[in-house]
C-alpha positions in Angstrom: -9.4 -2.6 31.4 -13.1 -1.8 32.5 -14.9 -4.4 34.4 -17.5 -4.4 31.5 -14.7 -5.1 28.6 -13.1 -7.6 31.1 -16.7 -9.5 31.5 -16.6 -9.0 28.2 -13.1 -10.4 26.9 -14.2 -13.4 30.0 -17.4 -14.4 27.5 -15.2 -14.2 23.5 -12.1 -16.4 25.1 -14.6 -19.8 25.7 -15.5 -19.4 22.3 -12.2 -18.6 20.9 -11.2 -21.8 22.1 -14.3 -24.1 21.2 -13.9 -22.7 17.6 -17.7 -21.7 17.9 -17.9 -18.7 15.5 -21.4 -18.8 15.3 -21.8 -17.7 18.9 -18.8 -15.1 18.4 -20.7 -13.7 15.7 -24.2 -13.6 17.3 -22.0 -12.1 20.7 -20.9 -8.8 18.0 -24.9 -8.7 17.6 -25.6 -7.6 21.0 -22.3 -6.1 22.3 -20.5 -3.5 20.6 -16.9 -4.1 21.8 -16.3 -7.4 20.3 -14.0 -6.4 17.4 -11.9 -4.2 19.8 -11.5 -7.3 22.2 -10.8 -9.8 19.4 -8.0 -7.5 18.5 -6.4 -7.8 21.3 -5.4 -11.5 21.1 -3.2 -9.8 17.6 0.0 -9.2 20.2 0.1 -13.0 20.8 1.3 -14.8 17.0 1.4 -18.3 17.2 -1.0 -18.9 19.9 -4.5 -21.1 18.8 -6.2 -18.0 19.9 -4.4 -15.5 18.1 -5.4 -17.8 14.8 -9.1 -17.7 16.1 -8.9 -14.4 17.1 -8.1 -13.4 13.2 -11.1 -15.6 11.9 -13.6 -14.2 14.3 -12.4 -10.6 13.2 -13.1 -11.6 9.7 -17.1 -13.2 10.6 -17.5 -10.3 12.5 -16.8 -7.9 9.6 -18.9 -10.0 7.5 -21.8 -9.7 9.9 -21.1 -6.5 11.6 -19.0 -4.6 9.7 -19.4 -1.4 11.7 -17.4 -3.0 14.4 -14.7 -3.9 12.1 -14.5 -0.8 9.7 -13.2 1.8 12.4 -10.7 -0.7 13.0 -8.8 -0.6 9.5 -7.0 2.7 10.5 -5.8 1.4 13.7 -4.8 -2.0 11.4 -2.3 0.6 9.0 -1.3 1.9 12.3 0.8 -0.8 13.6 2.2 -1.7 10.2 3.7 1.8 10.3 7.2 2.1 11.2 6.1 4.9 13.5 3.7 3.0 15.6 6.9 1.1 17.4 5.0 -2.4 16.7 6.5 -5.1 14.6 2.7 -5.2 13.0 2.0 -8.2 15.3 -1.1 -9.9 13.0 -2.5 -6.7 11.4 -1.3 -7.6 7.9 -3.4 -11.0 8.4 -6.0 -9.4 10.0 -6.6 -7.0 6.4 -6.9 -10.2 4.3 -9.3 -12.3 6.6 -11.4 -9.1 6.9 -11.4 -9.1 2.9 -12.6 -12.2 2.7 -15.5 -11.8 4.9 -16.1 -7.9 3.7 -14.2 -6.8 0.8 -15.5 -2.9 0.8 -13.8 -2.7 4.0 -10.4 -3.5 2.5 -10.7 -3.1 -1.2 -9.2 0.3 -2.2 -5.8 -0.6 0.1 -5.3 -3.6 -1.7 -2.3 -2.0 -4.0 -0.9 -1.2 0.0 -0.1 -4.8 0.2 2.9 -5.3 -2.0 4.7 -2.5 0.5 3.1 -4.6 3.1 5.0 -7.3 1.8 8.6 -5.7 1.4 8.6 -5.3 5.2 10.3 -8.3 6.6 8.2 -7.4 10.0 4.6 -8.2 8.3 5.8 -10.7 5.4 4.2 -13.8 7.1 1.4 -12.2 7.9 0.5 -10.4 5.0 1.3 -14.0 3.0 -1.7 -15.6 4.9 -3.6 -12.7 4.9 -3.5 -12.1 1.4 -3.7 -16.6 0.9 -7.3 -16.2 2.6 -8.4 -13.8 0.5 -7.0 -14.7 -2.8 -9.5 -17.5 -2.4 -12.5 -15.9 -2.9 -11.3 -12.5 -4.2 -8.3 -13.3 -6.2 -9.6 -11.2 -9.5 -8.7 -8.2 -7.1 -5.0 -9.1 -6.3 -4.1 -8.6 -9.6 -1.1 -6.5 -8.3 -0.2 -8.4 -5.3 0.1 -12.1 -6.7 3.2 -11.7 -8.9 4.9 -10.2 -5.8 4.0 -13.6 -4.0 5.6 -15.9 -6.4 8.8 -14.0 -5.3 8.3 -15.9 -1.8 9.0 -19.0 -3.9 12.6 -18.9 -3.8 12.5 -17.7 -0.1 15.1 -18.9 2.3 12.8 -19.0 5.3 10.8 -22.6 4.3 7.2 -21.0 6.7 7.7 -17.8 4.0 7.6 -20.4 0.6 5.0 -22.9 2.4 2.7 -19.6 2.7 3.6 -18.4 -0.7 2.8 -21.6 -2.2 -0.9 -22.1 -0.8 -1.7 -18.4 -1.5 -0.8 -18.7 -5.4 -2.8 -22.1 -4.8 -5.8 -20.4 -2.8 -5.5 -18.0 -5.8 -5.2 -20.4 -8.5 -2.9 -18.6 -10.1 -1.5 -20.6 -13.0 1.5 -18.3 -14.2 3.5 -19.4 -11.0 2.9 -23.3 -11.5 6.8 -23.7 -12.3 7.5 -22.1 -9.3 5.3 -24.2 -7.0 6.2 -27.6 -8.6 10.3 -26.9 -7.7 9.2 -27.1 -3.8 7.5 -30.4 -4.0 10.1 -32.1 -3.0 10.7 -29.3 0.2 10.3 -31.6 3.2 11.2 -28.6 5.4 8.3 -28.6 8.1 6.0 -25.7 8.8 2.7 -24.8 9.8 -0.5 -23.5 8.2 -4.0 -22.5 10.4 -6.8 -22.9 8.1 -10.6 -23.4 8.2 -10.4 -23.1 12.3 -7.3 -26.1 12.8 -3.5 -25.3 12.9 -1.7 -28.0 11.0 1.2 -29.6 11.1 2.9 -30.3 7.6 6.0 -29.2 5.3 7.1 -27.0 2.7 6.1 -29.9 -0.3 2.8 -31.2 1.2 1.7 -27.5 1.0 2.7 -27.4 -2.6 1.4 -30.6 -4.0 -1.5 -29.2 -2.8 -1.9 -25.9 -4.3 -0.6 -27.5 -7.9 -3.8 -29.5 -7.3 -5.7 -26.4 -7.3 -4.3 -25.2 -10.4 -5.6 -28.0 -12.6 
């Protein structure tokens, strides 16, 4: 790594981990290599910054989407068998970028049910497509009905994500569905809006029946 993407990487981590997004974004304003560095915290799932990492991808895309846009390639990339990866949070990273700038992702949206048959990207591509369901879910038109398939999933994180997607969606056809895992105590986690939580497979589901009504 250059000394100037390492000075670099040295000023996004702070605000990775104060959450302050605002900063990120005004950061992508006045250096170029912002989107590239954010990507690399995508090898590490599970870590707070990995989670933050993904949400500043998405504010830069929204703000700056000619850092972002030359990314999307190298985003298919690793969810190609080819690359070697597992696909590490690139599935996640389409859907946050969706939600923050849809041109950049709209015409590979049908690409996401494949996305999902890949046990590799599953979770992944749940949340991604969970985060933008809620503000573009006319356009998943395709993808939903593959999600309420998760329902019945035997991994509990794969039906907690499944659940608050078809909730973030509102998608009323799998309300059935959603109601038999309310009483699912099994516990699992869920980043959203900046905080990882700590809550199960049923709390996630009373919820997203809430936003069906």
């Amino acid at each position: 790594m250059s000394s100037k993407r390492r000075q670099l990487r040295e000023k996004i981590v702070p605000l990775l981990q104060a959450g302050d997004f605002a900063a990120l974004t005004a950061l992508a304003g006045q250096e170029t290599g912002v989107a590239d560095i954010l990507m690399q915290f995508l090898y590490e799932p599970g870590a707070l910054l990995y989670w933050r990492a993904l949400e500043g991808l998405g504010l830069v895309a929204g703000s700056h989407p000619e850092q972002v846009g030359k990314l999307i390639n190298r985003l298919l990339y690793l969810l190609n068998e080819d690359s070697g990866s597992n696909g590490w949070g690139a599935a996640a990273a389409l859907g946050e970028i969706g939600r923050n700038h849809i041109a950049l992702v709209k015409e590979i949206i049908p690409m996401f049910v494949g996305i999902l048959a890949e046990p590799f990207s599953q979770e992944s591509m749940l949340w991604g497509v969970g985060r933008l369901a809620e503000v573009q879910a006319e356009l998943l038109h395709e993808v939903l009905p593959e999600i309420v398939t998760f329902i019945t999933n035997p991994k509990p994180q794969l039906r907690a994500l499944a659940a608050w997607g078809l909730g973030q969606a509102r998608y009323r056809p799998a309300a059935a569905a959603i109601q038999a895992l309310t009483g699912d105590e099994h516990p699992v986690q869920l980043y959203d809006c900046g905080i990882m939580f700590e809550t199960t497979v049923g709390q996630i589901a009373r919820d997203a029946l809430a936003n069906l009504t």
